[in-house]
C-alpha positions in Angstrom: 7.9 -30.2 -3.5 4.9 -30.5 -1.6 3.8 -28.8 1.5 5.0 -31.5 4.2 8.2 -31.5 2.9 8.8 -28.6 4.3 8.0 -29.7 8.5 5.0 -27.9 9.3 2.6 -29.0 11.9 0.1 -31.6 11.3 -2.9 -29.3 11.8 -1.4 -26.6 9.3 -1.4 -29.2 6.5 -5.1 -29.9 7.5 -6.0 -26.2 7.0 -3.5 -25.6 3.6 -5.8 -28.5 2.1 -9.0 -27.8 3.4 -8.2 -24.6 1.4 -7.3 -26.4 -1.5 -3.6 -26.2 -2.1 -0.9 -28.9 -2.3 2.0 -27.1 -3.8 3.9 -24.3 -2.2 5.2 -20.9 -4.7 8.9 -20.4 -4.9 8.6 -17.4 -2.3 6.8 -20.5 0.4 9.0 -22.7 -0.5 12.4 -21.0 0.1 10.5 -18.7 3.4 8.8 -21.2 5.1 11.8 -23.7 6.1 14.0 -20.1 6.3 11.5 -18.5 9.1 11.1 -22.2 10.8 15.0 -21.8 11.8 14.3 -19.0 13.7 16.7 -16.4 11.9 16.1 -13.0 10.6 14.7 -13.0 6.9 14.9 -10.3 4.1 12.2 -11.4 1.4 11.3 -10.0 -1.9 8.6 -11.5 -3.8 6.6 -9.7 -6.7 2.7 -9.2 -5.5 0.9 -12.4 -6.4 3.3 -14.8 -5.5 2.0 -15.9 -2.0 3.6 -13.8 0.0 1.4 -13.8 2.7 1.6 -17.5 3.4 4.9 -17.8 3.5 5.4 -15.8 7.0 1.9 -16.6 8.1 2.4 -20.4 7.7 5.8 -20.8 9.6 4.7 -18.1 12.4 2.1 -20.2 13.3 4.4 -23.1 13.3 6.4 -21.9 15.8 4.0 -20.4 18.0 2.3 -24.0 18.0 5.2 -25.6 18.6 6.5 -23.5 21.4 5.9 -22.5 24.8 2.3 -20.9 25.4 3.0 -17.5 27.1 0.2 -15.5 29.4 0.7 -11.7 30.5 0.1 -10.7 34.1 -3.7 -11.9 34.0 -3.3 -15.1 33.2 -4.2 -14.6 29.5 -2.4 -15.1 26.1 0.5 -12.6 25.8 1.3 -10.9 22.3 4.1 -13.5 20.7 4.0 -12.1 17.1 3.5 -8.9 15.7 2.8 -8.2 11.9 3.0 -4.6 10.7 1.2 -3.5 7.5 0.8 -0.3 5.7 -3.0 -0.7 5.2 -6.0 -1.5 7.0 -7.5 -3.8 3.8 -4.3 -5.6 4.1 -4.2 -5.9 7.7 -7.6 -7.7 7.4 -6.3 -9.7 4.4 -2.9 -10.6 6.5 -5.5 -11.5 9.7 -7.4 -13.6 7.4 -5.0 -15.8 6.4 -3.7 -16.8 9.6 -7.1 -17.4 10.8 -7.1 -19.8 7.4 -4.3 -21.8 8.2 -4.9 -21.3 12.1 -8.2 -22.6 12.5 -6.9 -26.1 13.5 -4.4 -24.4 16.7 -5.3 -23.2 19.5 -3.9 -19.5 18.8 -6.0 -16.2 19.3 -5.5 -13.4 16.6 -7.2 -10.1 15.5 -6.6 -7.2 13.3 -6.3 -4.1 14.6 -6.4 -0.7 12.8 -8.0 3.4 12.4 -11.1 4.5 11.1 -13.1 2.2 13.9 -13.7 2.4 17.8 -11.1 1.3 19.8 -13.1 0.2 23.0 -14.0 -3.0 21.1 -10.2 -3.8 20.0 -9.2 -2.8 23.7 -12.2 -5.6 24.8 -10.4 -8.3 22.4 -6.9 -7.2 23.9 -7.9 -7.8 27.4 -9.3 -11.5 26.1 -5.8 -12.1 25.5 -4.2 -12.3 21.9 -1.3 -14.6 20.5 -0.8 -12.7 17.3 -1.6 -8.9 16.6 -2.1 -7.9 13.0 -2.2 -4.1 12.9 -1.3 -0.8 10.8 1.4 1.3 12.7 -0.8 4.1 13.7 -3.8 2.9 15.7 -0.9 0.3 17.5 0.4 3.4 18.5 -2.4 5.0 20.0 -3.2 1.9 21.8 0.1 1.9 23.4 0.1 5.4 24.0 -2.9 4.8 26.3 -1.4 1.8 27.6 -3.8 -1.3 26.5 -1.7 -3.4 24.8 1.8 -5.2 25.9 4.6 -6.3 23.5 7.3 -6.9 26.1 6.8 -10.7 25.1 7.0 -10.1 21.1 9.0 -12.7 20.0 8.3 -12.6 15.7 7.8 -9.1 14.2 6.7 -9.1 10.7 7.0 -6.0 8.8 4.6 -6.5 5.2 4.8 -4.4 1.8 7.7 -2.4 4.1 7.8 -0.6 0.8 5.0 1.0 1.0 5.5 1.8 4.5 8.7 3.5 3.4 6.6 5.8 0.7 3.9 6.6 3.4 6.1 8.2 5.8 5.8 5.7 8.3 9.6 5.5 9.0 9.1 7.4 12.1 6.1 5.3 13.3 8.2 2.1 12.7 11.0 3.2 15.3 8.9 4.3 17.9 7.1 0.3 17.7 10.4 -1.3 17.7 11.4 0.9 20.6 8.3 -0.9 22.6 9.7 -4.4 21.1 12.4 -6.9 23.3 15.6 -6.9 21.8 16.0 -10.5 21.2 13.3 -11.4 18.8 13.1 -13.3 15.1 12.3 -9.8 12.8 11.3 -10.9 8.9 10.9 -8.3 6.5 8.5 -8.6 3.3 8.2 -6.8 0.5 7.0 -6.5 -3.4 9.7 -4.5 -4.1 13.4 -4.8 -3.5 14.5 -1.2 -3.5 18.0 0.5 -1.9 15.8 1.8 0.5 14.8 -1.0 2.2 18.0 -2.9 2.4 19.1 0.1 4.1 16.0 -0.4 6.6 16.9 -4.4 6.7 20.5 -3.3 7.7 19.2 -1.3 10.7 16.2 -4.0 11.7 17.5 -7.5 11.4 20.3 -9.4 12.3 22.7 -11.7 9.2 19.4 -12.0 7.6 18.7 -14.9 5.0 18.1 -13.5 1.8 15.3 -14.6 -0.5 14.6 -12.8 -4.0 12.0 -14.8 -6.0 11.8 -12.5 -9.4 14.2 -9.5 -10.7 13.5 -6.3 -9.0 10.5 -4.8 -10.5 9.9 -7.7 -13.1 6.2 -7.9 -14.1 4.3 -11.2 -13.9 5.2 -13.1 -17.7 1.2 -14.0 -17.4 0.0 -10.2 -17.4 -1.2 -9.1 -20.8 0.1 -5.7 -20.9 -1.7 -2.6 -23.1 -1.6 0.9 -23.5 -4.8 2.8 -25.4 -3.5 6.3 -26.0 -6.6 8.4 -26.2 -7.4 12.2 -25.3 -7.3 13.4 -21.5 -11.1 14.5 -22.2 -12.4 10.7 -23.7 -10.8 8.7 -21.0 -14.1 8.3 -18.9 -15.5 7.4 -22.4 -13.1 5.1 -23.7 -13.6 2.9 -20.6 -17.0 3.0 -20.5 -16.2 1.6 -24.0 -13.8 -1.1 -23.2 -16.0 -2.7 -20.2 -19.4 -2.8 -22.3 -18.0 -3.8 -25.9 -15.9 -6.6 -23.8 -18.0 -7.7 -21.3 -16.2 -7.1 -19.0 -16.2 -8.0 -15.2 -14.3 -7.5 -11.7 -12.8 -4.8 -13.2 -10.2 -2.6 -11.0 -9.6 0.5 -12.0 -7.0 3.1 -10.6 -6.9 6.7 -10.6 -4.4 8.8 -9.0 -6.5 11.4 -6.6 -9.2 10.1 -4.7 -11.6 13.2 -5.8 -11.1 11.9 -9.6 -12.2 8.0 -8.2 -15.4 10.1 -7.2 -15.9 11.4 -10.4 -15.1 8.0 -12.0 -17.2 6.4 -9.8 -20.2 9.1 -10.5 -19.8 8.4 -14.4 -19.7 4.6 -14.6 -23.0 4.5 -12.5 -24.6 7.2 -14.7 -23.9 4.6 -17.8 -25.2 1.5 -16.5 -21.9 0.3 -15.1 -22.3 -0.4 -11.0 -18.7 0.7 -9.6 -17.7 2.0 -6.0 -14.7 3.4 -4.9 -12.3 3.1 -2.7 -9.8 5.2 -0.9 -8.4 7.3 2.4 -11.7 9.0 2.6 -13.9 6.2 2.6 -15.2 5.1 5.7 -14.0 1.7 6.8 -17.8 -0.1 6.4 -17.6 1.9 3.1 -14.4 0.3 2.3 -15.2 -3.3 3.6 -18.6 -3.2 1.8 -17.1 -2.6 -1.8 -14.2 -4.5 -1.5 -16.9 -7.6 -0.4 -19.0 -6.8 -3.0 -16.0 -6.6 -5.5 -14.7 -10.3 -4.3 -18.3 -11.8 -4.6 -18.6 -10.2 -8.3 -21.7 -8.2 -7.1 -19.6 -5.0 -8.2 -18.9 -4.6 -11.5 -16.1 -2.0 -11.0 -14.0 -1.5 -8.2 -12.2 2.3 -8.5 -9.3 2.4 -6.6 -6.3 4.6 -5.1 -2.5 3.3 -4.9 -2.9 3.5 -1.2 -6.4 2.0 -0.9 -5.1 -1.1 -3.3 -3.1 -2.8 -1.1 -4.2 -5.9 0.9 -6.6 -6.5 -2.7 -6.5 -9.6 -2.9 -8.8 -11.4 -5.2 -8.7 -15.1 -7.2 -8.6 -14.6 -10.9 -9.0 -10.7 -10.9 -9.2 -10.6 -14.9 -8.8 -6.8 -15.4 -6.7 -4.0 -14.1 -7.2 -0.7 -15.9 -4.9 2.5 -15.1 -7.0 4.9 -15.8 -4.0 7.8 -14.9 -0.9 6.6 -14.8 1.0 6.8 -11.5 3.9 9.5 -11.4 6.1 6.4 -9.2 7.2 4.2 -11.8 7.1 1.1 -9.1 3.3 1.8 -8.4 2.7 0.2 -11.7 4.3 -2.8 -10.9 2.0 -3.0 -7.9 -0.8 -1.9 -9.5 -0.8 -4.7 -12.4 0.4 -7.5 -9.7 -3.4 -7.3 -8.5 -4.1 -9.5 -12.0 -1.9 -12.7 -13.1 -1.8 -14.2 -9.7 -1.0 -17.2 -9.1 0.1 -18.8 -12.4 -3.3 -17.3 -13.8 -3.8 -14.9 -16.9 -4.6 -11.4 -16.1 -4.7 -7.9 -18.5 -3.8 -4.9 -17.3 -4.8 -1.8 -19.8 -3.4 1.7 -19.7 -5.4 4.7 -20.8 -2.6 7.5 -21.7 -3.4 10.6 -23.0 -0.2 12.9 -24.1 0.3 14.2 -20.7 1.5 11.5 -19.2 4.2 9.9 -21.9 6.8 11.1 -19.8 5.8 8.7 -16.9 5.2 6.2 -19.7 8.8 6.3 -20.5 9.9 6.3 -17.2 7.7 3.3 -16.1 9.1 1.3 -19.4 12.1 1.9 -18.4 11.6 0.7 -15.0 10.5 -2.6 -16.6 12.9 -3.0 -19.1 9.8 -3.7 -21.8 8.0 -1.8 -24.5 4.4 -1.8 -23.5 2.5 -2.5 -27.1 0.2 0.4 -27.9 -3.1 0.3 -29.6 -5.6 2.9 -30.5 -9.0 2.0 -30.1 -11.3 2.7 -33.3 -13.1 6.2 -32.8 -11.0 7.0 -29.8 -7.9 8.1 -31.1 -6.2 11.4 -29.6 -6.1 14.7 -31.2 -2.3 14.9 -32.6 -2.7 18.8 -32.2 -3.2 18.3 -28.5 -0.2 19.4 -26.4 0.8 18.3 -23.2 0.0 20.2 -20.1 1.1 20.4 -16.3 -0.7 17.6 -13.7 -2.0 18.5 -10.6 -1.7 16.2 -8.1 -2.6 17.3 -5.3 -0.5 20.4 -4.7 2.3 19.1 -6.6 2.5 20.3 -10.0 4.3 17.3 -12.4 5.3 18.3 -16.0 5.2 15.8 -18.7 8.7 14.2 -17.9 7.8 13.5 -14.3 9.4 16.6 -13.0 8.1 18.9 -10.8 7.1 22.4 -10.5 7.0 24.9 -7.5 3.4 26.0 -6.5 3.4 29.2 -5.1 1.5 31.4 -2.2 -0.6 29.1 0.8 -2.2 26.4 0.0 0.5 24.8 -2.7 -2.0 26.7 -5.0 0.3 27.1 -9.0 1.6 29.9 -9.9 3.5 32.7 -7.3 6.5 31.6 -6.4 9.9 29.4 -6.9 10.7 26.2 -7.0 10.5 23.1 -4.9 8.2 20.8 -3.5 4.8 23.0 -2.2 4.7 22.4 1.6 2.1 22.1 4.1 -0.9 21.9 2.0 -3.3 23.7 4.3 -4.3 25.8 7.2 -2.9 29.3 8.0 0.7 29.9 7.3 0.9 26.7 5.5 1.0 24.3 8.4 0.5 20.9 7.7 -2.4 18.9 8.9 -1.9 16.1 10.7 -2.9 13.2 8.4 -4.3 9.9 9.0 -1.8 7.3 9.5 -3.9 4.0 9.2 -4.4 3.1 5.6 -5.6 5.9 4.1 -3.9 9.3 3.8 -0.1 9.5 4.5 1.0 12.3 6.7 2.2 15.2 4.8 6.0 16.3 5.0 7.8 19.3 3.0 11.3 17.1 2.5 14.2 18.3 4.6 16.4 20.9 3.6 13.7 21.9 1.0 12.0 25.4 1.1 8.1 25.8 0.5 7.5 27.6 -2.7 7.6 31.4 -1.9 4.8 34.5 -2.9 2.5 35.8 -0.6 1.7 34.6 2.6 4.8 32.0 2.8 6.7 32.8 5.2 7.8 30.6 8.4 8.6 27.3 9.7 6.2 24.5 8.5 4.7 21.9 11.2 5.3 18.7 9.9 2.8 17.5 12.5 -0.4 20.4 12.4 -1.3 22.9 15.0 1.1 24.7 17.0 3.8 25.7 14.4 5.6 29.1 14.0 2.9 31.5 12.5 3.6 32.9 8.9 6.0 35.8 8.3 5.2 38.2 5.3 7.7 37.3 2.5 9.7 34.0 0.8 8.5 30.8 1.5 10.1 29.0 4.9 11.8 26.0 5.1 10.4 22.6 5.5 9.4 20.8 8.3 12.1 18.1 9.1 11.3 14.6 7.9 14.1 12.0 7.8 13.2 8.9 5.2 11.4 9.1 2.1 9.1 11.6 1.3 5.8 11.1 1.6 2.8 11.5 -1.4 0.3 14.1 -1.4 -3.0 12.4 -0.1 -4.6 10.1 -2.3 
């Protein structure tokens, strides 16, 4: 099958081989012709696969092909509307169509937090045919009333998965609220889980349904590895693997975006140039090391889960999990950034004996035995026992589950069970997190109570500010959250 097999426009094929491609993936081939009908679309493809392309390709087909639309100054009215958890995919999503849009007469931009606003209301005013953006900052836009999308007529919501884990289930009702009615709605994702066929049942309408590769099947090309080692020789052990192999355009994921510091810090103090990246990270930061990372001027890109999406890179060689994630379909994710494309990619796992318990779980998950080998002169202490993790202010035990943290601040120890609440600020209320790319908001779950001792008392704000001060006493409930519970910031 080739690419004008499947209809589109004269100047797309122009673009698809100036960029040097003549053959489209299973996911473009069964998408493109699907999206060109005009019908709703439920899509699950594994990261890697093309994904991208194969809504990018047939929106612009139809815009093309259709009637231009202009808002009430004469200038190019918002026709499609792409949703993405992150700002580095936003930018990636943006990039592509300007790829394949180069030869049309279509405007685009990307729009997303962490950056002024005047210059994406400027670009607004300019007119725009298709508006790339992260839910949050197309929010605030449309809170202050710079942006239409009364003349939406393709919404495209991308890695909805992970928009599902970062709490933005709320943000994603309050957009559709501002969309028409009648519209083409396509739903992408890496992942094919219950919970977003339960969103596809309340967003689209007899959707086609397209599902490339088993749910949560790793790419057959991935070399797949796990070096147990100590939880103190970690840092060492890498430092290890990249010199000794010569290695290159390496990414590297931790868990916390404090311990990507203190990655970071260490590879540089051994010769080994890394940055990292992650919700803290300004967005020039963020631009800057991801550039640097494509080019192969950085050695070591350290990354967050978050932070990792809309990475995409050509012939990415390594992936190394320097923590294991405590969601067993992060992993997937996280190893999809290598293997792309048809191409070989090795994906290493560092696991000391507190995390076998999310080793299981992810093997599980995969329906594989990852093959273990212990690196000459690294191998762990077999008196070593395992001990709680810390994320955040969630405690996790060795078999994934979790442990109360007690008194403010989700701080261990004090009280009872369940999920610590509101991380911060007096009488645990929660702050109100970034919801652009970086930090998710933080939630206690519904129906769950904050883990009691000392100064627990009260309702929770799910939102920051302005919730009911703390009582003396038990912990209070949680602040009310409907969808999935959201991470602690990473």
């Amino acid at each position: 099958m080739s690419f004008e097999s499947l209809g589109l426009a004269l100047p797309l094929l122009k673009a698809i081989a100036d960029a040097g491609y003549t053959t489209p993936t299973p996911i473009q081939a069964q998408a493109i012709p699907a999206v060109m009908q005009g019908g709703d679309l439920l899509a699950g493809a594994q990261t890697g696969t093309g994904k991208t392309a194969g809504f990018t390709l047939p929106l612009l087909h139809r815009l093309s092909t259709g009637e231009p639309v202009t808002n009430k100054r004469g200038k190019p009215a918002i026709r499609a509307l792409v949703l993405t958890p992150t700002r580095e995919l936003a930018a990636q999503v943006e990039e592509s169509v300007k790829t394949y849009g180069k030869y049309l007469p279509l405007k685009s931009m990307v729009m997303f937090g962490g950056v002024g606003m005047q210059p994406q209301i400027n670009r607004l005013r300019d007119g725009v045919d298709i508006l790339v953006a992260t839910p949050g900052r197309l929010l605030d836009h449309a809170q202050q009333g710079t942006l239409d999308l009364s003349q939406v007529q393709i919404l495209v919501l991308d890695e909805a998965d992970r928009m599902l884990d970062m709490g933005f289930v709320h943000d994603i009702k309050k957009v559709l609220a501002l969309l028409p009615a009648k519209k083409q709605s396509l739903l992408f994702s890496a992942t094919f889980s219950d919970d977003i066929k339960n969103l596809a049942d309340r967003l689209l309408n007899a959707p086609a349904l397209i599902e490339v590769a088993r749910r949560n099947q790793t790419n057959e090309s991935i070399a797949q590895k796990v070096h147990p080692v100590g939880r103190e020789r970690k840092k060492e052990l890498l430092a290890h693997l990249i010199k000794t192999g010569n290695w290159h355009q390496v990414l590297v994921f931790t868990r916390m975006k404090h311990g990507a510091n203190r990655l970071t810090d260490y590879l540089n103090d051994q010769g080994i140039s890394a940055m990292a990246i992650h919700g803290n990270k300004s967005q020039g930061a963020r631009t800057k090391a991801l550039a640097e990372f494509k080019t192969g001027d950085l050695q070591v890109l350290v990354a967050t889960d978050i932070a990792a999406r809309g990475i995409d890179i050509d012939q990415l060689p390594h992936v190394v999990n320097f923590e294991l994630p405590n969601v067993s379909e992060d992993y997937v994710h996280r190893i999809g950034r290598t293997g792309r494309a048809g191409a070989l990619g090795e994906a290493v796992s560092l696991v000391c004996v507190d995390e076998n318990g999310f080793l299981r779980e992810i093997e599980k998950l995969i329906k594989r035995e990852i093959p273990k080998e212990i690196v000459p002169g690294f191998a762990p202490d077999p008196s070593e026992k395992p001990e709680p993790i810390v994320l955040g202010r969630m405690i996790l035990n060795n078999n994934g589950s979790r442990s109360g943290g007690g008194g403010r601040g989700g701080r261990p120890g004090g009280g009872g069970g369940g999920r610590p609440s509101a991380p911060r600020g007096a009488g645990g209320h929660a702050p109100h997190g970034s919801r652009d790319g970086g930090a998710p908001r933080q939630a206690a779950p519904q129906g769950q109570r904050a883990a009691g001792g000392g100064a627990g008392g009260g309702r929770p704000s799910a939102t920051g500010g302005g919730g009911r001060p703390a009582g003396g006493g038990g912990g209070g409930r949680g602040g009310n959250f409907s969808g999935r519970s959201t991470q602690p910031k990473r």
